[in-house]
C-alpha positions in Angstrom: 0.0 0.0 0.0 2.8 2.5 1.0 4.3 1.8 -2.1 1.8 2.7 -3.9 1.6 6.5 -2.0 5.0 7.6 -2.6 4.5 7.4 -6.9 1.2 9.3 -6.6 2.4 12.0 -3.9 5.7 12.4 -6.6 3.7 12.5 -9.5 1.6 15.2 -8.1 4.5 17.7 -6.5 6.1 17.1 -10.2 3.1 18.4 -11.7 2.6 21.3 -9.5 6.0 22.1 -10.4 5.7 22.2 -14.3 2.5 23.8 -14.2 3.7 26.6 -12.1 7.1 27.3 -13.7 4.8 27.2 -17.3 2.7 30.0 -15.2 5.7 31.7 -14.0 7.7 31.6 -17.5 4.4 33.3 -18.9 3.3 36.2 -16.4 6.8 36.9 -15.4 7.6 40.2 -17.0 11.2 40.6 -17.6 13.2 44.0 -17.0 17.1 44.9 -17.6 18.3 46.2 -14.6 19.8 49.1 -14.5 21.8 49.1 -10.8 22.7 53.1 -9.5 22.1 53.9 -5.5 18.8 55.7 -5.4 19.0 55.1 -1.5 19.2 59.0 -1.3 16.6 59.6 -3.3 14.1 57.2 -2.3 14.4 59.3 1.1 13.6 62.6 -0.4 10.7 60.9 -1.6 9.6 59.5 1.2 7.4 62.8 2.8 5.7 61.7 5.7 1.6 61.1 5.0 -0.7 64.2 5.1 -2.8 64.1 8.6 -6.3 63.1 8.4 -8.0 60.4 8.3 -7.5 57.6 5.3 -10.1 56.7 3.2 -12.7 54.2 4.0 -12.6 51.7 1.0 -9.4 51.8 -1.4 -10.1 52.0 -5.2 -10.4 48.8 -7.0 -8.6 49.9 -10.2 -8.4 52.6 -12.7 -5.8 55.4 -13.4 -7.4 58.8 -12.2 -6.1 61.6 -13.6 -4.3 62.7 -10.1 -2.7 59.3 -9.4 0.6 60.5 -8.0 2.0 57.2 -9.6 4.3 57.8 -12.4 3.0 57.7 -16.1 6.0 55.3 -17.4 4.8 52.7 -15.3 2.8 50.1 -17.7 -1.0 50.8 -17.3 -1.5 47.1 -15.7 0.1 48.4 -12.6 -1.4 52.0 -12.9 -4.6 50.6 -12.7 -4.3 49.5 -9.0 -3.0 53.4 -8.4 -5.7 54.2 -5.9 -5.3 51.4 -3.5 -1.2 51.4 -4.0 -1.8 55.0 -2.9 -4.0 54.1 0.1 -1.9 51.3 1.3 1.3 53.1 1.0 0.1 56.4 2.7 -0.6 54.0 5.7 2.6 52.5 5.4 4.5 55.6 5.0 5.7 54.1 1.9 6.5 55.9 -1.7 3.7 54.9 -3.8 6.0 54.6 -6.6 8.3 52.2 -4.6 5.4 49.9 -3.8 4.5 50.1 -7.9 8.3 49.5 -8.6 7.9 46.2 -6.4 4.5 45.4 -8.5 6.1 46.1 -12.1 8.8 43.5 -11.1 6.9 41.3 -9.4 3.9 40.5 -11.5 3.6 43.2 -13.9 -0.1 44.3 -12.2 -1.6 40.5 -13.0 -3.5 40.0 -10.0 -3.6 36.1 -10.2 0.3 35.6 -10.8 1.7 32.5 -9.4 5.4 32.2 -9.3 7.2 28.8 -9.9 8.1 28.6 -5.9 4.2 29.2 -5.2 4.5 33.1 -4.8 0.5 34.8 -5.5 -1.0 37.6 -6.9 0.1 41.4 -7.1 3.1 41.6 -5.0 3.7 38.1 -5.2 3.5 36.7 -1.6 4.4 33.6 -0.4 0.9 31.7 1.2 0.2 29.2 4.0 -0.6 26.5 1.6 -0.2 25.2 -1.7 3.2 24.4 -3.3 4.8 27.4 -0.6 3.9 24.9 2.3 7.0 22.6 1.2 8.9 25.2 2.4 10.7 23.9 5.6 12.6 26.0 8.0 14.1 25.4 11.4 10.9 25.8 13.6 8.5 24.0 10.8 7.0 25.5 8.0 8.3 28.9 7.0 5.2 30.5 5.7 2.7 29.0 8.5 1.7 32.4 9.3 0.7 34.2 6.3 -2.3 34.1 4.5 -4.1 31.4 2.2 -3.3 31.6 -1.5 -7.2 33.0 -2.1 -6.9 35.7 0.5 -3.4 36.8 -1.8 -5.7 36.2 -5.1 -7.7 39.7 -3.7 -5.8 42.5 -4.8 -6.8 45.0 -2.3 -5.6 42.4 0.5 -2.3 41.5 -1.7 -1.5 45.0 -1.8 -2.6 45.6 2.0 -0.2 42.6 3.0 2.7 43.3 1.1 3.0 46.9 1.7 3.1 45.8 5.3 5.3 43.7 4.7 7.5 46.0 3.1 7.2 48.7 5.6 8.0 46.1 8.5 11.1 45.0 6.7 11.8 48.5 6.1 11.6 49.6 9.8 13.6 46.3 10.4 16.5 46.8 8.2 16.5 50.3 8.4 17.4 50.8 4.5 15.3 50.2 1.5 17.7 48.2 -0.6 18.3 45.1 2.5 14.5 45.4 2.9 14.2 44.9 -0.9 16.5 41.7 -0.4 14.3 40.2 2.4 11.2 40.7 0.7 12.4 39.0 -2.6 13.6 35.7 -3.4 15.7 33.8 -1.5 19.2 33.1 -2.6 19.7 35.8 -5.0 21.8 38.2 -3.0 20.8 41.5 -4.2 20.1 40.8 -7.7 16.2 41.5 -7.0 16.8 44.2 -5.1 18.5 46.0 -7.4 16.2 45.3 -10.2 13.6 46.8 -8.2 15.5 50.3 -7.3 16.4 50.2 -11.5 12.5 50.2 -11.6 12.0 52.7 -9.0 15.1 55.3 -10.6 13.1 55.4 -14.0 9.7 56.3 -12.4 
């Protein structure tokens, strides 16, 4: 009987695997970085949020005429402008930044899924699905986040990863290790640097 388990439980994790890397190798925009220090910059750009209180419901989508986002990101990730803007004023995070993070991650796709199980907008690992292989010291590394169709909404993805962001942020206290903590694993700074590339031409 047990032998019978370990060819079916095999033949499923290959599966997963082929069918996500297909996803990936399909939704996975592809920049050439461009690697200067916009540390300085990014900090200028930073101003801390107006006081007030913040809107009640973040926009859905669109591109309103006085989205503070810049106009050569590509209009997939423009389209989220109103609750990047929302998020990120309650983050006290650039807009721009967290739309640099978006261009690279997904491109604005809402339901991209990454080859190691990554989800949605700004790409974050879930509790389950092919992310809950992932073993770490104490168990499984991504026990705490949320379920892959929490990450499919795009006003939670955003919500959660520019929390994310800004904790990482606050915890490394510069943008570019934050960058390399929030990206993949094993990369060095590679995907951070793409990122700030992404951020200097916006």
């Amino acid at each position: 009987m047990n032998r019978m388990i370990v060819p079916i439980w095999f033949g499923v994790i290959l599966g997963s695997l082929v069918v996500a890397y297909l996803g990936m190798v399909i939704a996975t925009p592809h920049f050439t970085p461009r690697v200067q220090s916009v540390e300085a910059t990014l900090v200028t750009r930073l101003d801390p949020p107006a006081s007030g209180p913040a809107s009640a419901a973040p926009a859905a989508s669109g591109s309103p005429a006085d989205c503070s986002l810049h106009a050569a990101f590509p209009e997939p990730v423009r389209r989220w402008c109103g609750t990047i803007e929302d998020n990120a004023a309650r983050q006290q995070l650039d807009p721009n930044l967290v739309a640099a993070v978006m261009t690279q991650e997904s491109g604005g796709d809402s339901s991209a899924y990454s080859s190691s199980g990554a989800v949605g907008l700004l790409q974050i690992m879930p509790s389950d699905g092919l992310a809950a292989s992932f073993y770490c010291d104490t168990g499984p590394c991504f026990a705490s986040r949320p379920l892959t169709q929490q990450l499919l909404d795009p006003q939670f993805n955003i919500s959660y990863g520019t929390k994310m962001l800004s904790g990482l942020l606050k915890r490394y206290g510069s943008v570019r290790e934050a960058l390399r903590a929030y990206g993949p694993m094993d990369v060095g700074y590679s995907y951070a640097d793409k990122v700030l590339s992404i951020y200097a031409q916006n």
